[in-house]
C-alpha positions, 0 to 999 in steps of 0.5 A: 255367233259371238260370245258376246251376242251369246252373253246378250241373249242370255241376258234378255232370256233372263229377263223376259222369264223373271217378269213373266214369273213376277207376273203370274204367266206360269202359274195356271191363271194368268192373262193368257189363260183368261183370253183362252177361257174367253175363247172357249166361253167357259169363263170362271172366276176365281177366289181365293180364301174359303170357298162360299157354299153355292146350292142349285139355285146359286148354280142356275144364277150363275149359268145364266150370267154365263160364268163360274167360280173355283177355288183357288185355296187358301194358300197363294203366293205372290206371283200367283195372286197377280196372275189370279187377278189380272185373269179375273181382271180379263174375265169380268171385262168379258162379263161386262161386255156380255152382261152389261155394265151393271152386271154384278149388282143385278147379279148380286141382288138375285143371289141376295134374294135367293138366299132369303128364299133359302133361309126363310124356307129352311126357317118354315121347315124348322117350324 
């Protein structure tokens, strides 16, 4: 090989490793790791931030719609951030397609409904 072909394949080595590390494909979430966890059906969604408190109840509704959340933690860089993105992008297609179209809002008033019948059960203990 010429060292001219050599200096090329460098350069496109290069290359291909700055965009997938622009794009989050070496961080643990990213695209592949989306479809893997598709494949397994184990999808989780994740956030980034404080992480929510979720009771037995909030566990039931999630299994039901069939996925799971983790917590990233509070201190993501950008790389990171992208590929969290495009995985949940990928797990909430998957969502949509196992769950149907409006998922999320069905989801959502469960979860809304529980926290009421939390808060007004822990009001009556109060009591």
């Amino acid at each position: 090989m010429s060292r001219r072909r050599k200096i090329n394949i460098g350069i496109v080595i290069l290359f291909a490793a700055l965009v997938g590390w622009q794009y989050g494909l070496f961080n643990r979430y990213n695209y592949l790791t989306a479809k893997f966890a598709i494949m397994r059906d184990a999808p989780t969604i994740i956030t980034v931030g404080e992480p929510t408190p979720c009771d037995e109840p909030c566990m039931e509704l999630r299994e039901k719609y069939g996925f799971q959340v983790k917590n990233f933690g509070k201190k993501v860089s950008g790389s990171q951030l992208r590929g969290i993105n495009d995985y949940n992008l990928e797990i909430k297609n998957y969502l949509i397609r196992k769950n149907g179209a409006d998922w999320l809002e069905k989801y959502e008033s469960e979860l809304g409904t529980l926290n009421l019948n939390t808060k007004s059960k822990s009001n009556e203990n109060l009591n």
